[in-house]
C-alpha positions as CSV (number, residue, x, y, z in Angstrom):
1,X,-26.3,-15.9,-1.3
2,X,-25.7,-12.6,-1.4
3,X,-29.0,-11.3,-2.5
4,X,-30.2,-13.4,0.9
5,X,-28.0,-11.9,3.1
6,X,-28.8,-8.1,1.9
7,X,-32.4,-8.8,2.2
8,X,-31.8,-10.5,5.8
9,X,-29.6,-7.2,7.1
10,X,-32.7,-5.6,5.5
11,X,-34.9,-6.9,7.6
12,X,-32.8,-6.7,10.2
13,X,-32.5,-2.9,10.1
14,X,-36.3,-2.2,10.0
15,X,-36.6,-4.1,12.6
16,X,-34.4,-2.4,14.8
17,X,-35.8,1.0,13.7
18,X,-39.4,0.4,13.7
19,X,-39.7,2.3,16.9
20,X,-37.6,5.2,15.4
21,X,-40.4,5.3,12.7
22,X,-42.8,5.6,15.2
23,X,-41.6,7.8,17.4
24,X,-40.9,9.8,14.3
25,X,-44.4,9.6,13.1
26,X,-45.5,10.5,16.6
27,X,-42.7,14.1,16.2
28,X,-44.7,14.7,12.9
29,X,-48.1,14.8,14.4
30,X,-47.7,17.7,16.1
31,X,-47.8,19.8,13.4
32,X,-50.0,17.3,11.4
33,X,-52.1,15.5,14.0
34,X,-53.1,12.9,10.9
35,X,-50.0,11.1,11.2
36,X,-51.1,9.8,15.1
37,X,-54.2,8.8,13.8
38,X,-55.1,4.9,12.1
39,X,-51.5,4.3,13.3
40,X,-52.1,0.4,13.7
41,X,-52.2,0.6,9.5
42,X,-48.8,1.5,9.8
43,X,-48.2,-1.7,12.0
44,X,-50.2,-3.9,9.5
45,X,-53.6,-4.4,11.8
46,X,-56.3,-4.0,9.3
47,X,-59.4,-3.8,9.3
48,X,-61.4,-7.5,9.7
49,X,-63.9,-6.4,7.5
50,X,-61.7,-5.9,4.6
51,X,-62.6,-8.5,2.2
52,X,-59.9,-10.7,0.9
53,X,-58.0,-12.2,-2.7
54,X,-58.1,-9.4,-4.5
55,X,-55.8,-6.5,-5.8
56,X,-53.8,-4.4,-3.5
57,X,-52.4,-1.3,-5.4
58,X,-50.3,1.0,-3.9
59,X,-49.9,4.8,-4.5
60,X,-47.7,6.5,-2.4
61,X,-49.3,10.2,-2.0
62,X,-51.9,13.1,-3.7
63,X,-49.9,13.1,-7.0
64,X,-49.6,9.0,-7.8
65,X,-53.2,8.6,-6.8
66,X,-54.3,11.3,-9.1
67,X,-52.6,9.7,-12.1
68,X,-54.4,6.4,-11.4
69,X,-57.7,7.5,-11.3
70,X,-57.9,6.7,-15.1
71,X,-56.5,3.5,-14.5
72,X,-58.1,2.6,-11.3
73,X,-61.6,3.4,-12.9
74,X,-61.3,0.7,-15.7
75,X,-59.9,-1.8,-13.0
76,X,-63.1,-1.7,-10.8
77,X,-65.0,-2.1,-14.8
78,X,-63.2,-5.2,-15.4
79,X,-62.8,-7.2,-12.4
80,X,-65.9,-6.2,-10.3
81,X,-66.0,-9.0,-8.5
82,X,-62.5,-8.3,-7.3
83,X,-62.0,-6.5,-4.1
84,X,-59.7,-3.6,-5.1
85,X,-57.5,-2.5,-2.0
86,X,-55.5,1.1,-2.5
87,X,-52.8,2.5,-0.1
88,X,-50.9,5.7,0.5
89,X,-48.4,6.6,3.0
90,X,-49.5,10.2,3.4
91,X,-53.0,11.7,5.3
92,X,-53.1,13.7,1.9
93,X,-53.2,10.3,-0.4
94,X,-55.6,9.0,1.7
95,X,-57.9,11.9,1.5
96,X,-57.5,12.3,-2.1
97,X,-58.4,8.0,-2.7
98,X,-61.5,8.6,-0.1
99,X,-62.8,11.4,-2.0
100,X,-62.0,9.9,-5.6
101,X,-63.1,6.9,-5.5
102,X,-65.1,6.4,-2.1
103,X,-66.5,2.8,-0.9
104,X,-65.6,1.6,-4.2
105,X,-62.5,0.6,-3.1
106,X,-61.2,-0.3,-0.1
107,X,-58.5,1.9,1.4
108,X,-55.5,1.9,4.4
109,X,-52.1,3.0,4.8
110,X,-49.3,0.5,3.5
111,X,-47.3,-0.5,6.5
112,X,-43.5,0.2,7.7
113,X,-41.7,-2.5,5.7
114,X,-41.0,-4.4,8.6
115,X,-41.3,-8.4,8.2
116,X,-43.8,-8.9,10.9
117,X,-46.0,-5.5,9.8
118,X,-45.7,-6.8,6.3
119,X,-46.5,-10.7,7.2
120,X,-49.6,-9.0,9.0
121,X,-50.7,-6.8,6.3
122,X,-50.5,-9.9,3.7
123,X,-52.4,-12.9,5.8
124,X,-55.3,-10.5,6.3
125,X,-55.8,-9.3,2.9
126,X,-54.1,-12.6,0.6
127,X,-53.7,-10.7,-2.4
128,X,-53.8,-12.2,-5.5
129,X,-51.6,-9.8,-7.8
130,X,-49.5,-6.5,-5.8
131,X,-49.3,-3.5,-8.0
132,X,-46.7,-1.1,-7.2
133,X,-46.2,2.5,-8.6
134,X,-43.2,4.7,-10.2
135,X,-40.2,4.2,-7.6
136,X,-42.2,2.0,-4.6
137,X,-40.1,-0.4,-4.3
138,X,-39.9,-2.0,-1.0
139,X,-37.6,-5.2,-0.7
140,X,-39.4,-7.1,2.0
141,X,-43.0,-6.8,1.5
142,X,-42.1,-8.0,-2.6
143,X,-40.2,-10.9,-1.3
144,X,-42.8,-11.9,1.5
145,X,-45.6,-11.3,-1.2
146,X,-44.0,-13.7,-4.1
147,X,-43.2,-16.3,-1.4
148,X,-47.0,-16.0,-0.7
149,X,-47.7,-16.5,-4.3
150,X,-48.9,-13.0,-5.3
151,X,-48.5,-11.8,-8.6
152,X,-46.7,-8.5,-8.7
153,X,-46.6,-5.5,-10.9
154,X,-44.8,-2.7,-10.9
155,X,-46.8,0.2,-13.4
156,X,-45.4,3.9,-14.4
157,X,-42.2,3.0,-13.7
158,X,-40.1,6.1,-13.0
159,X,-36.1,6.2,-12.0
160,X,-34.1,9.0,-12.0
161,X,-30.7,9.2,-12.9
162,X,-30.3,10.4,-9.3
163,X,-31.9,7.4,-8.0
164,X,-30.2,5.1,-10.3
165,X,-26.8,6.0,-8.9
166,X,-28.4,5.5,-5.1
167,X,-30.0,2.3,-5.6
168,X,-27.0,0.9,-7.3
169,X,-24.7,1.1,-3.8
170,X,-27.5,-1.2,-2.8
171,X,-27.5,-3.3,-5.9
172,X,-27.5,-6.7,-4.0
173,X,-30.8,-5.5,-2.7
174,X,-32.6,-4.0,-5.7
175,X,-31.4,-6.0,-8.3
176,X,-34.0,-8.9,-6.9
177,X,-36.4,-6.9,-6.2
178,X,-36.7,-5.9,-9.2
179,X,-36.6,-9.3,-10.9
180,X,-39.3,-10.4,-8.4
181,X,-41.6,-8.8,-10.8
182,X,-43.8,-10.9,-13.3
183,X,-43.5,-7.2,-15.3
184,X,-42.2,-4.2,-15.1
185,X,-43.9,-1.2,-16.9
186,X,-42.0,1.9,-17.4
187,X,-43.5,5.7,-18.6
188,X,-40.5,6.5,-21.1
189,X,-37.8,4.8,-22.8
190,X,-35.2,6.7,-20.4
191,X,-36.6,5.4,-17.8
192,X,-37.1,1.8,-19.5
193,X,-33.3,2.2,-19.6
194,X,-32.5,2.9,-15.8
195,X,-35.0,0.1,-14.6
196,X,-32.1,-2.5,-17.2
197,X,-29.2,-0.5,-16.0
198,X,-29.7,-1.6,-12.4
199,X,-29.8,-5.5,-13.8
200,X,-33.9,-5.4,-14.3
201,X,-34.4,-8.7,-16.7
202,X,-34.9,-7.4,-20.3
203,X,-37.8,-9.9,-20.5
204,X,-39.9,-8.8,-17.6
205,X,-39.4,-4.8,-18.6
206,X,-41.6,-3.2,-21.0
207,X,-42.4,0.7,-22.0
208,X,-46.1,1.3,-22.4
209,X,-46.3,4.7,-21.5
210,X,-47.3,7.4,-18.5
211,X,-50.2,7.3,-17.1
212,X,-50.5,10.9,-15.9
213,X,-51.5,11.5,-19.6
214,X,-54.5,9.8,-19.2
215,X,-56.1,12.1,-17.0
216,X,-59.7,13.8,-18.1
217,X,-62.3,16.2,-16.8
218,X,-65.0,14.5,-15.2
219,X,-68.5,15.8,-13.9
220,X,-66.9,16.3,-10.3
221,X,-64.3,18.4,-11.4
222,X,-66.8,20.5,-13.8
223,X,-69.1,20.8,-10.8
224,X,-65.9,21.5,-8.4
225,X,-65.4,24.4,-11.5
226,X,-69.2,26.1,-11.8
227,X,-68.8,26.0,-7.1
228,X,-65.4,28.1,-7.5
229,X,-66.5,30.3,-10.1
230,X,-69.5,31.6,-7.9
231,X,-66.8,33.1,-5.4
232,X,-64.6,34.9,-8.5
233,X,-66.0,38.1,-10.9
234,X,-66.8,37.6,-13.9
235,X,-63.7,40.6,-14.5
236,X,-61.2,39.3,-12.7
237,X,-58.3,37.2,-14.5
238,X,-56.6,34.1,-12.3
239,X,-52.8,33.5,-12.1
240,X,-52.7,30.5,-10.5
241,X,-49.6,29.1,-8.3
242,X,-50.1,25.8,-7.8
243,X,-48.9,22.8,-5.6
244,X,-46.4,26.0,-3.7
245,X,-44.1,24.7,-1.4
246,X,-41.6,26.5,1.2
247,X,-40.2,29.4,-1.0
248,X,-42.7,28.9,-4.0
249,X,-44.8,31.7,-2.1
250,X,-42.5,34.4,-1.2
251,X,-41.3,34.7,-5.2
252,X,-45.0,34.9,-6.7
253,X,-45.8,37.5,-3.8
254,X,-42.4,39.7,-5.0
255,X,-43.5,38.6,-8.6
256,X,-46.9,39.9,-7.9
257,X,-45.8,43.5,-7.1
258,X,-45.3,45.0,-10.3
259,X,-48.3,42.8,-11.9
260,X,-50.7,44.3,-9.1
261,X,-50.0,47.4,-10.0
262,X,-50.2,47.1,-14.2
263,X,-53.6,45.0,-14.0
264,X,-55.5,45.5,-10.8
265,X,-57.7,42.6,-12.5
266,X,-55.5,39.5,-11.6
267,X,-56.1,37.6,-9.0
268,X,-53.0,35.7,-7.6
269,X,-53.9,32.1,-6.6
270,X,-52.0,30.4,-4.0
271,X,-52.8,26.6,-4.1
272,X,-49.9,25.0,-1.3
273,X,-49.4,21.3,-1.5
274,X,-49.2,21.0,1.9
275,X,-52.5,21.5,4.1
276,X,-50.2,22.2,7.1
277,X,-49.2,25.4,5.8
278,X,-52.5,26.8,5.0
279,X,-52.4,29.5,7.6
280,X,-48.9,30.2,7.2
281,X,-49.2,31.2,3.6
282,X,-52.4,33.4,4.4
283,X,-50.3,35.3,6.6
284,X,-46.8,35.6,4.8
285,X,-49.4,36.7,2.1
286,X,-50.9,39.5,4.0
287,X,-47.2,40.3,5.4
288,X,-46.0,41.6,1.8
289,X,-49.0,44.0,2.5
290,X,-51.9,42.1,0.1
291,X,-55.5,42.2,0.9
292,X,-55.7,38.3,1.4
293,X,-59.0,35.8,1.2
294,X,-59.0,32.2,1.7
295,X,-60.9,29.7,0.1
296,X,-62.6,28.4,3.2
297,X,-64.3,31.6,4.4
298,X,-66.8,30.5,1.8
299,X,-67.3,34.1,1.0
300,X,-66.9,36.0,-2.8
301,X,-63.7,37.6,-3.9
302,X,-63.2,41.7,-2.5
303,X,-63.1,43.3,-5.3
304,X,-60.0,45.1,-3.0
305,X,-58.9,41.2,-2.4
306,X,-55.1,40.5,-4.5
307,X,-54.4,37.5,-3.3
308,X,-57.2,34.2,-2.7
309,X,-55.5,31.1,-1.0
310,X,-56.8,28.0,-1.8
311,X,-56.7,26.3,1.7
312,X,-58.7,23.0,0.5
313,X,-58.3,20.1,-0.7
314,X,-59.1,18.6,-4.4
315,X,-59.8,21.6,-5.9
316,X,-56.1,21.8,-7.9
317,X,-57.9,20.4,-11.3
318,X,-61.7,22.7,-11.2
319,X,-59.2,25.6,-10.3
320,X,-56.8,25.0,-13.2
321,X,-60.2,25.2,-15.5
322,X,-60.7,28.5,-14.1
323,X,-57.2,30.0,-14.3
324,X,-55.9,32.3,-17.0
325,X,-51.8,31.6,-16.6
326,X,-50.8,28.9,-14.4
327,X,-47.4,28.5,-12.5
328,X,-46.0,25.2,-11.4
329,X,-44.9,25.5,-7.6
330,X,-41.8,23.2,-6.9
331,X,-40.2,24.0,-9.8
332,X,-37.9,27.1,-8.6
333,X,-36.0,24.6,-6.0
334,X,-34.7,21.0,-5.7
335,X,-38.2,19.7,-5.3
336,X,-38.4,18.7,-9.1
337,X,-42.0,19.9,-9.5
338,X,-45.3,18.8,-10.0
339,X,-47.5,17.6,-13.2
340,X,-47.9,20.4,-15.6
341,X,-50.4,18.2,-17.4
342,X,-53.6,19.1,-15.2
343,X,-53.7,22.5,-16.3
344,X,-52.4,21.6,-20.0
345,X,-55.8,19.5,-20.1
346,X,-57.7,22.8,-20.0
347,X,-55.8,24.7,-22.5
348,X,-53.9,26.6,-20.2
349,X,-50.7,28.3,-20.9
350,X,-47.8,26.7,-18.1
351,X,-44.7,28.5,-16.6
352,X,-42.6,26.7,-14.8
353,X,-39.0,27.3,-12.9
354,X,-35.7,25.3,-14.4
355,X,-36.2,21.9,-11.8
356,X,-39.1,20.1,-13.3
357,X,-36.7,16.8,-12.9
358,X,-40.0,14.7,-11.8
359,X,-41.0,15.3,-15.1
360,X,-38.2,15.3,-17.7
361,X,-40.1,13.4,-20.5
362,X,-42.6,15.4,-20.3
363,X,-41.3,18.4,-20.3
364,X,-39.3,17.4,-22.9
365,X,-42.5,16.6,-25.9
366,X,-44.2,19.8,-23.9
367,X,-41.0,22.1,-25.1
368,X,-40.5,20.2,-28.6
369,X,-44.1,21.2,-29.3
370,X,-44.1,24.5,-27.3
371,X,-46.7,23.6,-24.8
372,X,-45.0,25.0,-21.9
373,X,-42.5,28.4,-20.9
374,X,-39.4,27.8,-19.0
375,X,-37.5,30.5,-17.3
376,X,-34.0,29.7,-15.8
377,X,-34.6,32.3,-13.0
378,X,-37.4,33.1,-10.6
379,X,-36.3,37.1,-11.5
380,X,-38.0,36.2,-15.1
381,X,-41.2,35.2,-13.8
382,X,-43.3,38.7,-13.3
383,X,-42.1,39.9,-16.5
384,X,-42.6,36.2,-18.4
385,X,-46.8,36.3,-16.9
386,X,-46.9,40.0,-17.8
387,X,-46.0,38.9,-21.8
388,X,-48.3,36.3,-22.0
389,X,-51.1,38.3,-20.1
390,X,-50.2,41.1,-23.1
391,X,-50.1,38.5,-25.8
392,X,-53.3,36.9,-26.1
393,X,-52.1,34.9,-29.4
394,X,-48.9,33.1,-27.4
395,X,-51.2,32.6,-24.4
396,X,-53.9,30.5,-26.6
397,X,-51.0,28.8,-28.7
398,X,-49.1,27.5,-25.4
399,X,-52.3,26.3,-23.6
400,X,-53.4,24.8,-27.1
401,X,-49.9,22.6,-28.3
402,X,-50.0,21.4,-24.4
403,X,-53.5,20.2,-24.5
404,X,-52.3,18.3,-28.3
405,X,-49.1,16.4,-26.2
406,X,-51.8,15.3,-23.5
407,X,-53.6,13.8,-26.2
408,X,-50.9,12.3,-28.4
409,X,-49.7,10.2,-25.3
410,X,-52.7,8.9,-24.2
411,X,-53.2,4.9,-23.8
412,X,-51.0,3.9,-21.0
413,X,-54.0,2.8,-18.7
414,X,-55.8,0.4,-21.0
415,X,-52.2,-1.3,-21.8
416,X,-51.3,-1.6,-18.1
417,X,-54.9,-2.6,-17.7
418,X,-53.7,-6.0,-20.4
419,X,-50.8,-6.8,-18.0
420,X,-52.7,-7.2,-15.0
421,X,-55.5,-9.1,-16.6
422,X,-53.1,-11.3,-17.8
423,X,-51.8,-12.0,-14.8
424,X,-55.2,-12.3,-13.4
């Protein structure tokens, strides 16, 4: 009864705020005019020609769909007849599942988790089996899809310790959810261990592993590589700064400084997570007095140029390929960071700041195996390049033991892969 009446107030409360969201997603759009567009998605109005009874799989934004791609690609192997629906939430996502996977798939936003947006969404596409990812768990639209008869899956699993101690003030409400599942897949056994701690059903929890291990260089990244490397000379040497976000910039342009000056060779590479700040970190760039470039002028590297700012989009992974030291933006704040495995699959040595808290297991086999530097203050970082630029045995030895944990932990797709086709 209690569960009942939580998921009821639940309802309740979207319900009530759906115009909130909206008018929120309306506010947003004027920065980031994609959030006004494909709005009836949001509302659950999609698209007739969508073809129905198949597999809806959900990833919320750029980095979960980037760790499926593995996955996704032995899906649409084994079940080709199946109509294999993917959704984001962000513009980003749903750029990034357009360009990975194209007409393969069929693609929208998920809708608010409102009961009649949800009820909408599910009567037009009748999944058979609902595969969520890491930390998407939305109440309503798991209780309206098992009372429709859908299979559901929840793959990567990933809960925080923060998030534990959140979702447990709404226990009455999770705890179902959660045992809604016909399985729950986590990425590490600490995580394994939050999923029970919030009353997950031993039986329906298993650890199989992350999926972000099983990433690999493709022919459209290679190509995306040789297309770059046409804009860079052959003599300069890449520091890359990747996935930046507010702040990440400002301490690799003061880190850059006394670097400039010592090799006159490296190339600082901004790569921002968000598109909407493109033009802002161009400028702030050219502000600490740098001779700037971006990406999309399309045009070589000055050989006067300091700093080249990657204002595009999927180019993170060919860029990585191309870079000589690599710096994981996000990682200097309280944004928890972003996956240090991309570059790690090229051999490339990784510095990152002291909140990598998205990634604690991994970080943890990277620094048992010495695949990654951590520095506890942005200070360190200038001097912490300069040694590994100097030091051309540490540089290959980092970039190397990284590249061994990627392989060591790959496997996760192919055993999520068994779960849904046993469900299937």
């Amino acid at each position: 009864m209690k569960a009942f009446i939580s998921l009821l107030l639940y309802r309740v409360v979207f319900l009530l705020l759906l115009p909130v969201l909206l008018v929120a997603l309306l506010i947003r759009s004027k920065n980031h005019p994609e959030y006004r567009q494909r709005l009836g998605e949001r509302l659950g109005f999609i698209d007739n020609k969508f073809n129905k009874n198949g597999i809806v799989l959900h990833a919320a934004s750029v980095g979960e769909v980037l760790a499926l791609k593995a996955f996704v690609e032995k899906v649409l192997k084994r079940f080709p007849e199946l109509p294999l629906t993917i959704t984001t939430f962000t513009p980003t996502g749903s750029a990034q599942v357009k360009k990975l996977f194209g007409d393969r798939v069929q693609h929208c936003y998920l809708p608010i988790d409102s009961i009649f947006c949800t009820h909408l969404f599910l009567a037009r596409l009748s999944p058979k089996v609902m595969v969520f990812m890491e930390t998407e768990i939305w109440p309503n639209l798991i209780a309206q899809s098992k009372s429709r008869g859908a299979k559901l899956l929840l793959i990567n699993g990933r809960l925080s310790n923060k998030s534990v101690k959140s979702y447990a003030k709404l226990s009455a409400l999770i705890t179902p959810a959660l045992n809604a599942f016909n399985k729950v897949l986590t990425q590490s056994e600490v995580n394994h261990d939050n999923f029970l701690s919030l009353g997950c059903n031993e039986e329906l929890c298993e650890l199989v592993g992350n999926l972000k291990f099983d990433i690999a260089v493709n022919n459209d990244v290679l190509d995306k590589k040789n297309e770059l490397s046409q804009y860079v000379p052959s003599d300069r040497k890449l520091w890359v700064v990747a996935s930046t976000h507010q702040g990440d910039e400002s301490i690799a342009l003061n880190a850059f400084k006394a670097l400039n000056k010592e090799y006159p060779e490296l190339l600082l590479v901004i790569v921002p997570r968000h598109p909407e700040r493109f033009n802002d970190i161009a400028e702030l760039s050219q502000s600490f007095g740098y001779a700037t470039q971006k990406r999309s002028s399309n045009t070589p590297i000055d050989n006067n140029t300091s700093v080249w700012v990657l204002d595009s989009l999927g180019e993170l992974m060919a860029m990585c390929a191309l870079a000589h030291i690599v710096t994981m933006g996000g990682s200097f704040s309280n944004i928890g960071g972003h996956n240090p495995l991309e570059p790690a699959l090229f051999k490339k040595p990784v510095i990152v700041g002291n909140d990598m808290s998205n990634f604690t297991e991994i970080m943890q086999q990277l620094l048992a195996n010495n695949g990654v530097i951590q520095i506890a203050d942005a200070n360190l970082l200038s001097e912490t390049v300069a040694s590994l630029y100097n030091n051309t045995q540490q540089l290959n030895s980092v970039g190397e033991n990284a590249y061994a944990v990627v392989l060591q932990n790959q496997g996760a797709s192919d055993k999520t892969l068994a779960h849904l086709a046993a469900l299937l």
